[in-house]
N, C-alpha and C positions, 0 to 999 in steps of 0.2 A: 504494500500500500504506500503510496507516495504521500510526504508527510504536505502540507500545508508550511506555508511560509507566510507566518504571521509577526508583524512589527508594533508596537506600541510608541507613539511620541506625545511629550509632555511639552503646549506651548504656555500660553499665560493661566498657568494656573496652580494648583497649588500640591501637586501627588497625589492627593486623598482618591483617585481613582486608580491611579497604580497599585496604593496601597490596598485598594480594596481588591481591585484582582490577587493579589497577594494572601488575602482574609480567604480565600478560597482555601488555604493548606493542602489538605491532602488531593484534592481533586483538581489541581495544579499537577499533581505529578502523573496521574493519568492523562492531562493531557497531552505530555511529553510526550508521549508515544503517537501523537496525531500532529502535532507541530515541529518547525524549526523555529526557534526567537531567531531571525534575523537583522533585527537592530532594535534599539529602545536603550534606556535609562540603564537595564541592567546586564547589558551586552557592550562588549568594546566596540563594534563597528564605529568608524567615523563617519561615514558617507553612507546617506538613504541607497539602497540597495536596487539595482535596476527592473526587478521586477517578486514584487510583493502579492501575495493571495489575498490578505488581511491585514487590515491598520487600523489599531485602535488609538484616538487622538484623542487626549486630553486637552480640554485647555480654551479659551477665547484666543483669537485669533487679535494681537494688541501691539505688533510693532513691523515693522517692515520687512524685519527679517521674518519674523513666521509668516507675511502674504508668501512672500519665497519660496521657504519652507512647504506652507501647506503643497502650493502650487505645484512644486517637484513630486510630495505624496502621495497627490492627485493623479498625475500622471504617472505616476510607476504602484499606484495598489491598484489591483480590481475591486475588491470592496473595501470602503472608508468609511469605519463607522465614528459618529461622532460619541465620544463617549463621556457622559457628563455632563454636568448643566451648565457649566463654563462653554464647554464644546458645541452645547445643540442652542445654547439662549447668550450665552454673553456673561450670564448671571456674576460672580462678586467682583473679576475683574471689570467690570462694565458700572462698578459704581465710580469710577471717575470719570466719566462723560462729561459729564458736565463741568467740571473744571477744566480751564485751557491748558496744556500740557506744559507750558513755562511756569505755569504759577505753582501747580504741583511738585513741578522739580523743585522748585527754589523752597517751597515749604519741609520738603523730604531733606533736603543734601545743603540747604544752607539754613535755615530756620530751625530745622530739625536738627542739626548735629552740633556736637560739642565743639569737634576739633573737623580740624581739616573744611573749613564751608568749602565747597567748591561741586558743580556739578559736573560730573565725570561725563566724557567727551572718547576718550579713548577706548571702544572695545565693547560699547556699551550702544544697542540695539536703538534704532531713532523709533521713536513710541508715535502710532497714529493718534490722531485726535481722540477716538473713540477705539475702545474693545468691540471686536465684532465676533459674533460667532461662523463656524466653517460657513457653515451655507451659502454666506456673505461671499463665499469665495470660490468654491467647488461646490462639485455634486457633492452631495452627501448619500450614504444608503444605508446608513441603519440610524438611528439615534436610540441611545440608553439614558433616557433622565435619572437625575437623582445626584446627591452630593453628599457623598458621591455613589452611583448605584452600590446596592447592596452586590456582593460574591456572588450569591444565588441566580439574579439578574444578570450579570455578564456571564456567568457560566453557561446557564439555558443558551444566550444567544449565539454564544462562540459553539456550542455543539451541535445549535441548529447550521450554522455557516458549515461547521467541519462534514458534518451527514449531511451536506450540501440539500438543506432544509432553508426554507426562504424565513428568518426571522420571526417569529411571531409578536404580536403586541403583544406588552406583558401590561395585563390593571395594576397588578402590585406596584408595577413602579412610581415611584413619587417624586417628585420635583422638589426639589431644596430641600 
């Protein structure tokens, strides 16, 4: 049986959906046997991989580099599931919208700090006006609300993907 090649990426948001795929324990290791991790948080790869079965995206989409980002994703997964309510809605990165992205920096890196005021320029991602979620950007084809989905919820979906099963809606799942 030919394994799946599934990748996971974390953009503006905050882990608590990696971690929750991780809250799965033991039913993590049976899925070894049906996946490769081709790239993610806890794989070395440097570079998105040319062609991916499955990509789970955490995160709002909130600086230039992740339009990038997603955009290469896009193009090299077959399915992109949004995962998360950062990923499918915008939701906590998206509460600074409404502030103009200069006055936040200067509140965070010079108002905010003891030492060093200065806002960092080198290395450091140019933040769009707004957090947007994938959609904003790419397809999307599955979305798992929740914050972040419970194990239970990503597990179902990933084994409907793997038993090459079309997703089902899940009621359980809850937003925020």
């Amino acid at each position: 049986m030919k394994k799946v090649r599934l990748a996971t990426v974390w953009l503006d948001g905050c882990s608590g959906c990696h971690m929750s795929v991780l809250d799965a324990d033991a039913a993590v290791i049976a899925l070894a046997s049906k996946i490769d991790l081709v790239y993610g948080p806890l794989v070395d790869a440097q570079e998105f991989p040319e062609s991916v079965d499955v990509t789970l995206v955490e995160g709002a989409v909130g600086s230039m580099e992740d339009v990038h980002k997603i955009q290469k994703i896009r193009l090299h997964s077959n399915v992109l599931v949004a995962l998360g309510d950062c990923a499918v809605t915008s939701n906590v990165p998206s509460m600074r919208n409404t502030i103009p992205v200069n006055q936040l920096l200067n509140r965070i890196y010079i108002e905010g700090a003891d030492e060093g005021k200065v806002v960092p320029a080198d290395g450091v991602p140019t933040l769009m006006k707004q957090a947007r979620p994938l959609q904003d950007f790419v397809k999307v084809d599955v979305y798992i609300p929740g914050c972040p989905p419970p194990a239970r919820t990503i597990l179902a979906m990933l084994n409907d993907l793997l038993d090459a099963r079309k997703p089902s809606a899940n009621p359980k799942a809850k937003w925020g």
